[in-house]
N, C-alpha and C positions, 0 to 999 in steps of 0.2 A: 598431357596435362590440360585439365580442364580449368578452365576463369571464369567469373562469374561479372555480368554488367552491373554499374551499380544500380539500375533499377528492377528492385523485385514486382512483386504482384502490384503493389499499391505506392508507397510511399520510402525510399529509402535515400540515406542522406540530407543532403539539401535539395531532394527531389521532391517534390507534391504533384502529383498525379490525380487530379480531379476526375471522377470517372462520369461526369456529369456532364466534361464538354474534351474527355478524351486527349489533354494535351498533358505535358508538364511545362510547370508553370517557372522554376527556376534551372538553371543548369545546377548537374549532379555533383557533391563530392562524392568522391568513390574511396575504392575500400584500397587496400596494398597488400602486394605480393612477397611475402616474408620471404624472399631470394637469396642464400647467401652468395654473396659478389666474389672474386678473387681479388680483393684489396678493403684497407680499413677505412672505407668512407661514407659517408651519408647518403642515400639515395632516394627520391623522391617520385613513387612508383604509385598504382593509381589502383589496381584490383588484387581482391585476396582471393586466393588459390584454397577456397572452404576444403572440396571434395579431397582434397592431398591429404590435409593434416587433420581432418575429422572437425572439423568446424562447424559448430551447426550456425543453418543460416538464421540470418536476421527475420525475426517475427513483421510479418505484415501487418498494416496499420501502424506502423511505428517510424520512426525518423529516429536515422543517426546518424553521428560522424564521427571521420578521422581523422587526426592529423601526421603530419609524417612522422618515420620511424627512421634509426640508426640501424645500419646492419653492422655486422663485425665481423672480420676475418677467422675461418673457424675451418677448419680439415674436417668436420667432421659437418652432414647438414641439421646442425642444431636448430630447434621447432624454436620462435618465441610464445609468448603466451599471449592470446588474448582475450578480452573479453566484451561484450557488446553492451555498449551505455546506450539508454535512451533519451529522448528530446534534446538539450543542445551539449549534451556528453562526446565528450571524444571515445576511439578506438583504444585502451590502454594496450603496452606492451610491456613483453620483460623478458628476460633470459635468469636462465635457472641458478646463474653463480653471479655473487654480488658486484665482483670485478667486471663483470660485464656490465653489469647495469650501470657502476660506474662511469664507464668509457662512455656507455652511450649517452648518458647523461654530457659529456665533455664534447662527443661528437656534434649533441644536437646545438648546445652553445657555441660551436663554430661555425657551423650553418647560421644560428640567429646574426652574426657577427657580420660575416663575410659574404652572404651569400652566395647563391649557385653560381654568378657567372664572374667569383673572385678565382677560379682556376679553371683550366683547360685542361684535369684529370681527372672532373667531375665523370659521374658512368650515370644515368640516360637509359631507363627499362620501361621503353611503354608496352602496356598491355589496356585492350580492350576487345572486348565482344561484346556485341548485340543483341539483344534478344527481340531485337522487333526493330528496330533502324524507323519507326514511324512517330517518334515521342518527339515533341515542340519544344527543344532546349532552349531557355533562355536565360539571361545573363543574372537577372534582379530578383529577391527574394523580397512580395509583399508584405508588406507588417502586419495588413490584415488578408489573415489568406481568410477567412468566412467571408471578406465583403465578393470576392470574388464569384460564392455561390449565391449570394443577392443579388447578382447582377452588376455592381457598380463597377464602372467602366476605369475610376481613378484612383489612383496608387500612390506611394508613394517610395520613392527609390529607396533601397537600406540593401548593401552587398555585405558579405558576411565578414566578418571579422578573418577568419583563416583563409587565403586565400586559395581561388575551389581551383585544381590542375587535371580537369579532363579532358580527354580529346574526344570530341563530338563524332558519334559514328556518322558516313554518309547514308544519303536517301536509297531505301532499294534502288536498282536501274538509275544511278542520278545519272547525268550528262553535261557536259561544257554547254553554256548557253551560246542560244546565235550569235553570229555577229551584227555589229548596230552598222548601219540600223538593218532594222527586221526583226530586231528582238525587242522590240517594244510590242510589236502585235501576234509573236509564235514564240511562246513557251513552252521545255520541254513539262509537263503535267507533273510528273514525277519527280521531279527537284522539289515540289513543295506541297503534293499531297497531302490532307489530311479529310478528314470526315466532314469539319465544320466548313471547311472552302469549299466540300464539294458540294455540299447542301447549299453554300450561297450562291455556287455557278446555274445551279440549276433555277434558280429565281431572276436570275438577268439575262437579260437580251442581247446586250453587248459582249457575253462572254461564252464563246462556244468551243465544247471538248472535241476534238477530230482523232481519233485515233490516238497518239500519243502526245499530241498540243493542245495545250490550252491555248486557242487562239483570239487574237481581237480585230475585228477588222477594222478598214482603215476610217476614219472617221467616226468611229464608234466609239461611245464613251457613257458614264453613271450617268448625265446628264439626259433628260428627256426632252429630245427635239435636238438635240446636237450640242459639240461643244460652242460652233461660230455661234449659234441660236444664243446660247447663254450668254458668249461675249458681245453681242451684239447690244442685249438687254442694258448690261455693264455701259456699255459705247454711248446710247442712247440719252442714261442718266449721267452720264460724266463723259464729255462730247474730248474734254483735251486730254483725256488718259491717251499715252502714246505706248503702247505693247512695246517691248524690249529696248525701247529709248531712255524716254522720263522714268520709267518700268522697268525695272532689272531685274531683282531677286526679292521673291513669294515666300511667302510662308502660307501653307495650306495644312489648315488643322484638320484631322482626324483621318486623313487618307482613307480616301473613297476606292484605289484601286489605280493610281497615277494618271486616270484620264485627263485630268486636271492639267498636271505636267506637261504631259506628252503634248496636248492640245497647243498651248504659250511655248512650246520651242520651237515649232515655225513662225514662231515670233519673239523670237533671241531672249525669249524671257525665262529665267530655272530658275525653278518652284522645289523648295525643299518640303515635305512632304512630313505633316509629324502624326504618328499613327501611335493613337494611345492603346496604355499595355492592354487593358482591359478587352481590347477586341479580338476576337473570340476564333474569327476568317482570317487573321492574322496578314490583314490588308495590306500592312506595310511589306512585308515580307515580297508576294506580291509585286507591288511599286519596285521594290531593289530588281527584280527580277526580270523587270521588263526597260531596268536601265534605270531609270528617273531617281533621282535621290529622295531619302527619305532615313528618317529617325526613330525610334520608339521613344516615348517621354509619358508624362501625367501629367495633367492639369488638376491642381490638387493645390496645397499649401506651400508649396515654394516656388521659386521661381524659375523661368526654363534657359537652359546653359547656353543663353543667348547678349550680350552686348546691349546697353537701352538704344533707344530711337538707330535701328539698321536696318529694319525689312522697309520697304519701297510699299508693300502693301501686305495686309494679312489677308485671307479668305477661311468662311468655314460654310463648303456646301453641304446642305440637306443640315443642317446643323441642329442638333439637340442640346447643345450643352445650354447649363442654365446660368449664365453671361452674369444677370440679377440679382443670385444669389449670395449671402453672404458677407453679404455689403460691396457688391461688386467687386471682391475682389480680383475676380479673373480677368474682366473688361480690365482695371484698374494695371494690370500686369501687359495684357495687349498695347495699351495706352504708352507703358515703358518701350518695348522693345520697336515698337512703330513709328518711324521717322517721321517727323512734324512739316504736316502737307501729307502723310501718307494715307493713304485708302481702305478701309475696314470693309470688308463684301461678305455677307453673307445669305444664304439664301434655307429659306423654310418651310415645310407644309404649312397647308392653310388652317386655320382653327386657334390655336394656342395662344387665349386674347388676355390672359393674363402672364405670359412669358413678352409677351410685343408690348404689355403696357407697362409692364418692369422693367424693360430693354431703353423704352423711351424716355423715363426718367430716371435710369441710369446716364445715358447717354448725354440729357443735355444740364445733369450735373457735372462732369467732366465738358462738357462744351465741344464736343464733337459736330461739325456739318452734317446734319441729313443732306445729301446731295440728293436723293432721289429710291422710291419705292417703285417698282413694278409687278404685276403679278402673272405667273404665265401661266395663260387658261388650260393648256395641254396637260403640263404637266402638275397645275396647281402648286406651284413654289411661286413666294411671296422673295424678292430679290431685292433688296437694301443693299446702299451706297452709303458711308459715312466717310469722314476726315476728319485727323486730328488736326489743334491750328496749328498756326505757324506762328504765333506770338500768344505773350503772356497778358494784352490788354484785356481779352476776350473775358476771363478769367474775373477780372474786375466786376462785370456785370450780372456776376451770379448772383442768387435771390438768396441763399442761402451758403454758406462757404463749407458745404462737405461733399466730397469728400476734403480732406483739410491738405495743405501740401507735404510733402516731404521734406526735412532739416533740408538747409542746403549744402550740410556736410557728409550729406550722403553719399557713398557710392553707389551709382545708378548701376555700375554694370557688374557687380558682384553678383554672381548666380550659382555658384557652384555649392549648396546645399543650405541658399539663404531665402527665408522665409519672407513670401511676398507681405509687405503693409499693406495698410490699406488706406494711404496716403497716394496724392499723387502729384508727378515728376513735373518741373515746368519747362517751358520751352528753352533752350541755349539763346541769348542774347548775346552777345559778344563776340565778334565777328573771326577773333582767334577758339570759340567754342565749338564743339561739333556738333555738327547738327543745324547750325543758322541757316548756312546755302545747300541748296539741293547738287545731288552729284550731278556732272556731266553726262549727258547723254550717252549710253550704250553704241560702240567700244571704247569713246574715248576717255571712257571713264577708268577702265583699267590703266593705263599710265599717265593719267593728269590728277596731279594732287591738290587737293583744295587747301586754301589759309592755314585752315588749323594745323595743316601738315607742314608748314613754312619751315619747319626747325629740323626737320627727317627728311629734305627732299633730296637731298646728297644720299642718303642711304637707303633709299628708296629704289633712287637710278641706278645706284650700283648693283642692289640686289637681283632688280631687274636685267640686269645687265651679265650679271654671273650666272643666274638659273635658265637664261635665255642657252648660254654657250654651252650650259653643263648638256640640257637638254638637246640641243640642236646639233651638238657634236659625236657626243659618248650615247645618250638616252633613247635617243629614237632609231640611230642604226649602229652601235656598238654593243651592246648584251646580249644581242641574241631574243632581243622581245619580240614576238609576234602583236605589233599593236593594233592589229585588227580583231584582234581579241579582248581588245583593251576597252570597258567602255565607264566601271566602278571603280574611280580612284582615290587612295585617301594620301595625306598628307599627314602623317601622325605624330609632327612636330611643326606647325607651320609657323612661320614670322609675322612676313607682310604679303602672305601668298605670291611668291615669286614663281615657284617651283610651276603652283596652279594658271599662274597668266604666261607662262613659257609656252602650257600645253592650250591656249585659249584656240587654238586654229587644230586641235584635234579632235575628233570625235569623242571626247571623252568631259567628265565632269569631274569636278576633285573634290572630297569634304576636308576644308584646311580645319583640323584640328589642332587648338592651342592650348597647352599645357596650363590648369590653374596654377602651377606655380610659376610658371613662364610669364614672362614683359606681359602687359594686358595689349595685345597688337591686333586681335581680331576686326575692332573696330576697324582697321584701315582695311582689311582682309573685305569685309563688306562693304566700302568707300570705294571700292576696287569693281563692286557689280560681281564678286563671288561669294563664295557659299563659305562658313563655317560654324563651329560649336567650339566649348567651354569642356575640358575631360581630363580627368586624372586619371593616369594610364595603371596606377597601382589599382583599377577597379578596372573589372569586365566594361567594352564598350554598348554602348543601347544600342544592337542592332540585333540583327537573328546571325544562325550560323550561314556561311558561303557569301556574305552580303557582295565582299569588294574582289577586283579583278587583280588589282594592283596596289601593294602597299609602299610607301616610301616612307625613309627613316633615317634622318638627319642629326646626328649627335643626339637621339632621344636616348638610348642607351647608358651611355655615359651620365648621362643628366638624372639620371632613375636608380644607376646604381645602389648610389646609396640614401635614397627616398624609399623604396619601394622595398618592404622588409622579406620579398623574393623574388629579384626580378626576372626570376626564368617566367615566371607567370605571366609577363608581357609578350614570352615567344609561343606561349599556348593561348593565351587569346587571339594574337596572331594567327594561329592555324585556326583558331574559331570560324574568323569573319572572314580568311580568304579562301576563296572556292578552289576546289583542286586544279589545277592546271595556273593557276594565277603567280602571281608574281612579288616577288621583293627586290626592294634597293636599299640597302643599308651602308652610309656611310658614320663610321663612328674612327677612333682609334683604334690602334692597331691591338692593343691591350684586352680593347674589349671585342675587338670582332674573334677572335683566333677562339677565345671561350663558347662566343655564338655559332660559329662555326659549326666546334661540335654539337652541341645541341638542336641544329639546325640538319645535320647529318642523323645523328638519333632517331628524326622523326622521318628520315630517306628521303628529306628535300633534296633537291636535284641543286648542288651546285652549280651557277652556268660559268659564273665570272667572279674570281679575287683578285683585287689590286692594293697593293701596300706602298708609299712612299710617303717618306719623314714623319713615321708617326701615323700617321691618316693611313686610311683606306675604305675600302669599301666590297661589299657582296651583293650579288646576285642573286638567287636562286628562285626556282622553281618549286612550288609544293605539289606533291604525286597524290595517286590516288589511295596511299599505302595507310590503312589503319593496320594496328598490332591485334 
């Protein structure tokens, strides 16, 4: 029996295949395998079996999709019919007697209903093959795919309405990454091949191919003259910045390739890394791969699924973005998520005397510190220092009042698909506000909570206190985890990041992700000196495929059942972003693990460990190298 992938020659499903920079730009719906089952229920299958039933295939240059189909119980292997709709058309089906069509019509309303993981009889047929295993899957579907062949670098998020259920084939020859460290400076090549990275390896000096590595040597970074050379410069014009103390957690626009990163964590400082879609070397990718955390996002017209005033400092090196334009609104959005007293750094070729004279009255309309210019002759990069204030008098002295401020019944930290104004935020005044006092110094800033926390600190200690034991008794030597494997971890329900300061003394990094419909607790997540994002799990997450080592999953299940109008969808993004050999922890109900279970089997994850008592419990597993 031959199957076919969903990508043809050029464009199929919610595939676009730009033959101009060789990638694809969205992950694929695929097509389904009209299988009849041995029982009467829905199944949710991913390739159609063309060469069987005489199917001709889908015309190139064209986009299509499917959505899922009912099969029925049938003695006999009855063909359904279908036919191929173009641009945002579905796959239609039918069977040849009306009573059929009926049922299936019944069948699919109980799917809409109930969904996949409301029984543990559900039946689970993946199928895929490859036809090339070298295609750039990714999660989000641009709204304008033409700006892409312009060249513009920003986008804006839009995931499709049906939710897409493919499994991501692996890279020819992929392999488990080293262990950290050492795997920030030897990667296997092959894990993330493609044409446009390799053309960009060959243009830098810091990145050299050895046989089957991509290697970086040790102090070697995008930076020209070093990375200390460039912090030095930093040091120089801002004498009290203190690296991984006053300095916690970075935000570093447009990822250069994580030298940045790697560089500040022998100086306890994690730099989350956001690497827009647009980029072509697919840089972020990259950064995951050599450990150091990082995102995909766009700087474009909404805001980014971050908390206001929580980064310690923003950076954008070599930076081209045009900050100016538009009525500044992007600076004006930097300005939000950037804690007051925090540090704006950015650095830029020389020449661009109308983007630095934009920049500067940008700048001291918002009222931001020039703390200090420098320009380094070697490398000719021009290296700015700004701060936001730390009070709202400064404000008073403007010569002109715009940008204008924001109501003050705004929500500063709504981001999850809201359009940036282009007003701006003022400082917290109020000694129960957050944001007045700066955090405690790195570490003591992970378990000391400041004023505005007064009212949570009972639930704080506790949490801390319970993920401490979960971790320290059952998690680090009862599952069977090999955690020297362990270096990408996410957190894909988090609170008050408990789970991730459990693991503060391991070699490892966690992204606490918290649910947009979830308590808004990020901010204390970043008061903590750790890393998170803003995500609704009913959509694919902004990363590439294989990104994380380890995932963990705390009652999200249960809480998504019935939000997410298919929540098997959440255990195939799941197999998305974790690389083979990696890992899950799933505690949910007993109710709902026993359905995940199977579906967790379906895909030949390695069960390691199930435990059930009162209701709760919890799974283990390992995901294998097995595509269908």
């Amino acid at each position: 029996m031959s199957h076919t992938f969903c990508t043809v020659e050029d464009r199929v499903g919610s595939c676009y295949i730009d033959h101009t920079v060789s990638r694809v730009l969205t992950m694929p719906t695929c097509y389904a395998n009209p299988r009849v089952v041995p029982r009467a229920t829905p199944i949710y299958v991913l390739f159609l079996d063309l060469d069987r039933y005489g199917i001709p295939y889908p015309k190139s240059n064209t986009v299509y999709r499917t959505e899922k189909i009912g099969i029925l119980r049938n003695d006999t292997d009855t063909v359904p019919t279908f036919r191929w709709v173009e641009g945002r058309g579905l796959l239609s089906e039918g069977v040849s007697d009306q009573q059929g069509q009926g049922e299936m019509s019944r069948v699919s309303d109980r799917w809409d209903r109930a969904g996949p993981l409301a029984s543990s009889n559900m039946y689970y047929h993946w199928i895929l093959k490859s036809r090339g295993g070298k295609e750039r899957l990714m999660e989000n579907i641009f709204n304008s795919y033409a700006s892409v062949l312009r060249g513009h670098r920003h986008h804006k998020r839009s995931c499709p309405r049906t939710p897409l259920m493919c499994l991501v084939s692996l890279p020819k020859d992929y392999r488990s990454p080293e262990p950290w460290p050492g795997r920030e400076s030897k990667i296997w090549f092959s894990n993330l091949e493609h044409p446009k990275l390799s053309a960009f390896i060959k243009t830098q000096n810091w990145l050299n191919l050895s046989s089957d590595y991509l290697l970086i040597p040790p102090k070697a970074s995008e930076f020209k003259g070093g990375a200390e050379q460039y912090f030095s410069s930093i040091e120089e014009m801002v004498p009290d910045i203190e690296w991984g103390k006053n300095i916690r957690v970075i935000l570093d626009i447009g990822c250069t390739g994580g030298g940045f990163g790697v560089a500040l964590l022998e100086k306890n400082v994690i730099t989350l890394s956001f690497g827009l879609m647009g980029d072509q070397t697919d840089l972020a990718q990259l950064t995951l791969e050599r450990g150091i955390p990082a995102v995909l996002g766009n700087l474009a017209s909404r805001r980014l699924p971050f908390p206001s005033s929580v980064f310690d400092a923003i950076h954008c090196g070599e930076c081209g973005i045009p900050w100016h334009s538009s009525g500044g609104k992007l600076l004006l959005e930097m300005n939000r998520i950037l804690r007051p007293g925090g540090y704006f750094i950015t650095s830029t070729k020389n020449g661009d005397i109308d983007s630095e004279e934009g920049m500067s009255t940008l700048i001291a309309s918002i009222c931001w510190s020039n703390l200090g210019h420098k320009t380094d002759e070697d490398s000719e990069t021009n290296i700015r220092v700004y701060q936001r204030p730390t009070s709202n008098d400064i404000y008073e002295l403007r010569a002109t009042k715009k940008p204008s401020f924001c109501q003050e019944n705004e929500n500063q930290d709504a981001a999850w698909y809201t359009p940036i104004k282009p007003c701006l935020h003022k400082v917290a005044a109020a000694i129960e506000e957050r944001g007045t006092d700066w955090p405690e110094e790195w570490p003591k800033r992970l378990d000391t909570f400041p004023e505005w926390l007064a009212d949570s600190h009972d639930k704080l200690t506790a949490d801390h206190k319970h993920w401490k034991a979960v971790v320290d008794k059952s998690y680090l030597g009862g599952l069977g985890i090999d955690w020297s494997t362990i270096r990408n971890v996410m957190d894909m329900k988090a609170i008050y990041g408990g789970f991730a300061a459990a693991l503060a003394s391991q070699k490892v990094w966690v992204m606490n992700v918290v649910p947009v419909h979830a308590p808004n607790t990020l901010p204390i997540i970043f008061e903590r000196g750790l890393l998170g994002i803003y995500h609704d799990w009913c959509e694919p997450f902004s990363t590439y495929p294989r990104s994380y080592d380890l995932l963990h999953a705390d009652h999200l299940f249960s809480r998504l059942k019935n939000r997410c109008k298919q929540p098997v969808v959440i255990v195939v993004e799941m197999d998305r972003i974790l690389r083979p050999g990696g890992w899950v922890i799933i505690r949910d109900k007993l109710e709902i693990l026993d359905p995940l279970e199977a579906i967790l089997r379906s895909l030949y994850w390695d069960i390691r460990t199930t435990y059930g008592k009162d209701k709760e419990g919890l799974i283990c597993a390992q995901k294998t190298t097995w595509r269908p």
